[in-house]
C-alpha positions in Angstrom: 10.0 34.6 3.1 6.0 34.6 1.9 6.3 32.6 -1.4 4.7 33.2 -4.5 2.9 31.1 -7.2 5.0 28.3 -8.9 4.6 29.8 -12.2 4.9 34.3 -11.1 8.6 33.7 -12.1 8.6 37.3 -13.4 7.4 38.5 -10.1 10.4 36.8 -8.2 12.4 38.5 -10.2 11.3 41.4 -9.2 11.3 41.2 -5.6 14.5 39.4 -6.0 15.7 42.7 -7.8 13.5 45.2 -5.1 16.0 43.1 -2.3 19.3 44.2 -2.5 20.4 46.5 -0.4 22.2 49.8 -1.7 25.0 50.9 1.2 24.9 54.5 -0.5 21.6 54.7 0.2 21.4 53.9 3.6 24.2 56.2 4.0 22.2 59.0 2.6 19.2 58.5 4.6 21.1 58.5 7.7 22.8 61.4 6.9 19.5 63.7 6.3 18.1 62.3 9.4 20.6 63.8 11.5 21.1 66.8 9.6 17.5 67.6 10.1 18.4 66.9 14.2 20.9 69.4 14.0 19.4 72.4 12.0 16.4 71.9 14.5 19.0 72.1 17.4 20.7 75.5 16.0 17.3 77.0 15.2 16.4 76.8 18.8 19.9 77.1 20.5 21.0 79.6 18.6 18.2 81.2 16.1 15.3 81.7 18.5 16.7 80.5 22.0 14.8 79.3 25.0 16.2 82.9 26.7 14.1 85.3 24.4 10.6 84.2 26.0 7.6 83.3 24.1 8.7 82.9 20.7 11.7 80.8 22.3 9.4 78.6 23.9 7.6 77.9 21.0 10.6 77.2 18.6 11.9 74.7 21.1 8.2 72.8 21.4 7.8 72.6 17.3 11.8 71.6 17.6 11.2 69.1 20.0 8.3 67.6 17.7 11.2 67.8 14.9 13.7 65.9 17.3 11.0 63.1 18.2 10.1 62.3 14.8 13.8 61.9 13.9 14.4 59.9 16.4 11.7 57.2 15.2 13.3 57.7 12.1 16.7 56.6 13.8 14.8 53.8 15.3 13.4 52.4 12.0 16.4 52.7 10.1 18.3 50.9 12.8 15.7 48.2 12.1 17.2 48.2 8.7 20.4 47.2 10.1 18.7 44.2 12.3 17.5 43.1 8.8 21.2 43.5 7.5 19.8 45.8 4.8 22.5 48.9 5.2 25.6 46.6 3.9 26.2 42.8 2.1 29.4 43.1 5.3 27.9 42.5 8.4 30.3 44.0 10.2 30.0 47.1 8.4 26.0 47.2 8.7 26.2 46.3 12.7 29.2 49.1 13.0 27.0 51.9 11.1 23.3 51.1 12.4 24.5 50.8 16.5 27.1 53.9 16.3 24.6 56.1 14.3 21.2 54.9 14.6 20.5 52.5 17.8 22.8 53.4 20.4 22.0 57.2 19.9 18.0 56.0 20.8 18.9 53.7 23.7 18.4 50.5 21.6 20.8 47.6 21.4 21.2 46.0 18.5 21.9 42.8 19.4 18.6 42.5 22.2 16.4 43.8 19.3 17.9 41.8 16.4 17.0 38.8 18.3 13.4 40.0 19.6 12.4 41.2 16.7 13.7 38.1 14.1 12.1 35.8 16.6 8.5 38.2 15.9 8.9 37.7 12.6 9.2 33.5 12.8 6.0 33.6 15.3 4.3 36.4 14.3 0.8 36.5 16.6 1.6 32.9 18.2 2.4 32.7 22.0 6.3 32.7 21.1 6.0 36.0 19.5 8.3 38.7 22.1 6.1 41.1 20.4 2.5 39.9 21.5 2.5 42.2 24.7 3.0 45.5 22.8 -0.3 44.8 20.7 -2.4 41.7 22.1 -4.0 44.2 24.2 -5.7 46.0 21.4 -8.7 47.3 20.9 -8.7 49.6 23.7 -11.4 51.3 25.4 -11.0 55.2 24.4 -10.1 56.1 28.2 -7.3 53.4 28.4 -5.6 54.4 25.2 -5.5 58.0 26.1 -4.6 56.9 29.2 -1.4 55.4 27.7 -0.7 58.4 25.3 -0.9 60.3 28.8 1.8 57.8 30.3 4.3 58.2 27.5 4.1 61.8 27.0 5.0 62.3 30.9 7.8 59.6 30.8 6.5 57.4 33.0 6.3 54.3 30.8 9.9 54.7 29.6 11.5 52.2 32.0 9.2 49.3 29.9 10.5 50.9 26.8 14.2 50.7 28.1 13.7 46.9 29.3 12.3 46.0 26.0 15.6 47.9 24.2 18.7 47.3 26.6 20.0 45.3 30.1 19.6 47.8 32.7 21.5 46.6 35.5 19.7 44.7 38.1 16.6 45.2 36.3 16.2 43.3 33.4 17.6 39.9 34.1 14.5 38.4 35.4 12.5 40.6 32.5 14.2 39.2 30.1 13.8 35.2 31.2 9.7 36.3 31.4 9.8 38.3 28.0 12.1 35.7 26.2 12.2 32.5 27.6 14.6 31.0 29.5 16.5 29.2 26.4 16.4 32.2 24.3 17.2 34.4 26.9 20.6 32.0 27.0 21.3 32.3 23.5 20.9 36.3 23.6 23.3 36.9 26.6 25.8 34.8 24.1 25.7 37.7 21.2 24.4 40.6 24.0 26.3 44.2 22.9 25.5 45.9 26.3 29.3 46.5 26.7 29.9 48.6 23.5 26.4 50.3 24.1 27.6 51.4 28.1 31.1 52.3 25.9 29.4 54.3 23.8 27.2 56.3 26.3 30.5 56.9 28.2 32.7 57.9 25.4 29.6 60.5 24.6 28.7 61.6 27.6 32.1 62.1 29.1 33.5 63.3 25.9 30.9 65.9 25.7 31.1 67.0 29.4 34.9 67.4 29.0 34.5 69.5 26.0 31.7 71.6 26.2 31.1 71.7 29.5 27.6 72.3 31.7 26.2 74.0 28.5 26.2 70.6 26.5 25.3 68.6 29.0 22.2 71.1 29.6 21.7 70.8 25.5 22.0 67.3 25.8 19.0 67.3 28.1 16.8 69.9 26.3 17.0 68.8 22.8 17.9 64.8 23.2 16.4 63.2 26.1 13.2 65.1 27.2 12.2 64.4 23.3 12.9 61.0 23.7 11.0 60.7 27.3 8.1 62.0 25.6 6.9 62.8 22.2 9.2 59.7 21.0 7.5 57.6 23.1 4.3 58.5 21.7 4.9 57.8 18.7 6.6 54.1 19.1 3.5 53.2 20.9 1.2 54.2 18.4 3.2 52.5 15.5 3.8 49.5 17.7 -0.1 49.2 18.0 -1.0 50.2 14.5 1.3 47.6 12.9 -0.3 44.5 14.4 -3.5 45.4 16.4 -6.8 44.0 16.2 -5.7 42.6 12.6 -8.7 41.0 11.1 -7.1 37.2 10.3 -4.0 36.7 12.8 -3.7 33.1 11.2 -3.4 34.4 7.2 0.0 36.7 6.3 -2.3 38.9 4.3 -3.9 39.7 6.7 -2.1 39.6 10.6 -0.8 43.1 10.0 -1.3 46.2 7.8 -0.3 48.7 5.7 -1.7 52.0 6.4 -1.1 54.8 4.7 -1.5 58.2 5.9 -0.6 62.4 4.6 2.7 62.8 4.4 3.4 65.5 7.0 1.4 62.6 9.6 3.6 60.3 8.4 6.6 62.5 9.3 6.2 61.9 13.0 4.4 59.0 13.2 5.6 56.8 10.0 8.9 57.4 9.2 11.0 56.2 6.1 8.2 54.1 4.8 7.5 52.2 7.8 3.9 52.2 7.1 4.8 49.6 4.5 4.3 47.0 7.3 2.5 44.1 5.4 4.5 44.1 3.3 7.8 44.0 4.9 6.6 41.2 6.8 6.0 39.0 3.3 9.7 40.2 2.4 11.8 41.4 5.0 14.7 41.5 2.9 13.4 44.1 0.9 15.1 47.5 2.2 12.4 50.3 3.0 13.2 53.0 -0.1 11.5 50.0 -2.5 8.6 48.9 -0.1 6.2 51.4 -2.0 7.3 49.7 -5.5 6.8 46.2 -4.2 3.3 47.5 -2.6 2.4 48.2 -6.5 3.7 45.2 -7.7 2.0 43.3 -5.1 -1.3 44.8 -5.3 -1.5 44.9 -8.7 -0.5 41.1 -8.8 -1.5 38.9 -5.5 -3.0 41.4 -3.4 -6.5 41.1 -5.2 -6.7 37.3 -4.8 -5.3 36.9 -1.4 -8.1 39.9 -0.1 -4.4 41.5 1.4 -5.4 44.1 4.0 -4.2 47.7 3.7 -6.0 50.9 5.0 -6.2 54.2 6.1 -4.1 55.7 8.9 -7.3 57.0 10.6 -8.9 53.7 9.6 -6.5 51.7 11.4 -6.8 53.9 14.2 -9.9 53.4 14.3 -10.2 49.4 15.4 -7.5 50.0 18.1 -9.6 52.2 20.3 -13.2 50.9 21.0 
């Protein structure tokens, strides 16, 4: 945790207050994120389906958008539970983010916990997990769209699945490369692969059983072709944003940003206040509803003598592509 002046006792407080977690309020956001997925699932299946032609197609594209956004938003709020930020029980916060917001998005909890706690301890050092996914930047234009091109046709969705889960006979020697050979030890100790495989088969055979070709044909329209695609999109471009071409690697202030961006953007691409990135790197335990508080606080405070860096979306954008 980034510490403070000696003598900003009142601003402990207050980020000691911002830190606890409110279980009710995870619960909430998890339940609008899926409601949203299914009223974008009716309004195509059902509403304006695929079967009536043009205005069908079009429904299910904007739908598919809808379904792609939300599942970034399952993605981030699963990082919540990595944090332990849904519930004070652990159990209780590993139960609720794998069963409702990783293992839906093909993410085990356990792999990313320990990827993504070991990122922030070496944040931009050679022992970071993270340094592939944004070490590359800036990018010349071509190779970025290039990229974008990639992820919107699926066919960098096998790196996104090593980085997430073991796929079997794959990811074994990926991980050793990606992890290290001690760490990858210590992961296979607390690996959840087994209730993740559980999971997919309680799902997918549960819903064959019950609903038959037509669900399983749903389950393709509306879950995985947005996932194969748009979501992709859109966790590459946060994954870059967050940490590329950062002007002082070196400095917490200043190794990764904040960006901020319309609202409607921030829909697809930023999702439950993800955008907040600097500082949920100076205090992680700080749940994502009080990141824009503690951004206030902070700039107001420290932000002004430590020259913290925070920008524009488009800015930020910007020093990624050359």
């Amino acid at each position: 945790m980034q510490t403070l002046a000696p003598d900003a006792a009142d601003l402990r407080d207050t980020i000691k207050r911002l830190s606890r977690p409110h279980s009710l309020a995870g619960v909430y956001h998890l339940a609008e994120v899926w409601a949203v997925i299914a009223a974008a699932i009716y309004t195509s299946a059902v509403l304006v389906p695929l079967a009536s032609g043009l205005p069908g197609l079009g429904v299910y594209l904007g739908v598919l958008a809808v379904i792609a956004s939300r599942q970034h938003a399952l993605m981030v709020l699963g990082h919540e539970a990595i944090h332990k930020r849904w519930s004070p029980n652990v159990r209780i916060n590993d139960w609720l983010g794998r069963s409702l917001a990783l293992f839906p998005v093909f993410i085990s909890l356990a792999k990313w916990r320990f990827i993504h706690l070991c990122h922030h301890q070496h944040t931009h050092t050679a022992d970071d997990p993270d340094r592939a996914i944004y070490a590359r930047y800036p990018l010349a234009a071509s190779a970025w769209w290039r990229l974008l091109v990639r992820d919107v046709c699926g066919l960098n969705l096998v790196s996104t699945l090593k980085y997430f889960i073991d796929l079997p006979c794959v990811t074994t020697d990926f991980n050793r490369r990606f992890l290290g050979e001690a760490r990858e030890r210590r992961y296979r100790q607390v690996s959840d692969m087994r209730a993740f495989w559980a999971f997919w088969g309680i799902v997918l055979l549960g819903g064959g059983y019950w609903g038959g070709t037509s669900w399983l044909l749903a389950f393709v329209l509306y879950w995985l072709i947005p996932y194969c695609t748009l979501t992709q999109i859109f966790f590459r471009v946060r994954g870059a944003i967050e940490h590329g071409n950062v002007p002082d690697p070196d400095n917490p202030y200043r190794r990764t940003r904040t960006y901020f961006m319309h609202p409607i953007a921030a829909f697809f691409l930023a999702p439950k206040r993800v955008n907040y990135h600097l500082e949920h790197h100076l205090y992680p335990a700080v749940p994502f509803y009080h990141l824009p508080r503690l951004h206030r606080v902070l700039r107001r405070e420290v932000y002004p003598h430590e020259h913290a860096y925070y920008e524009r979306f488009g800015q930020g954008v910007g020093k990624l592509v050359g």
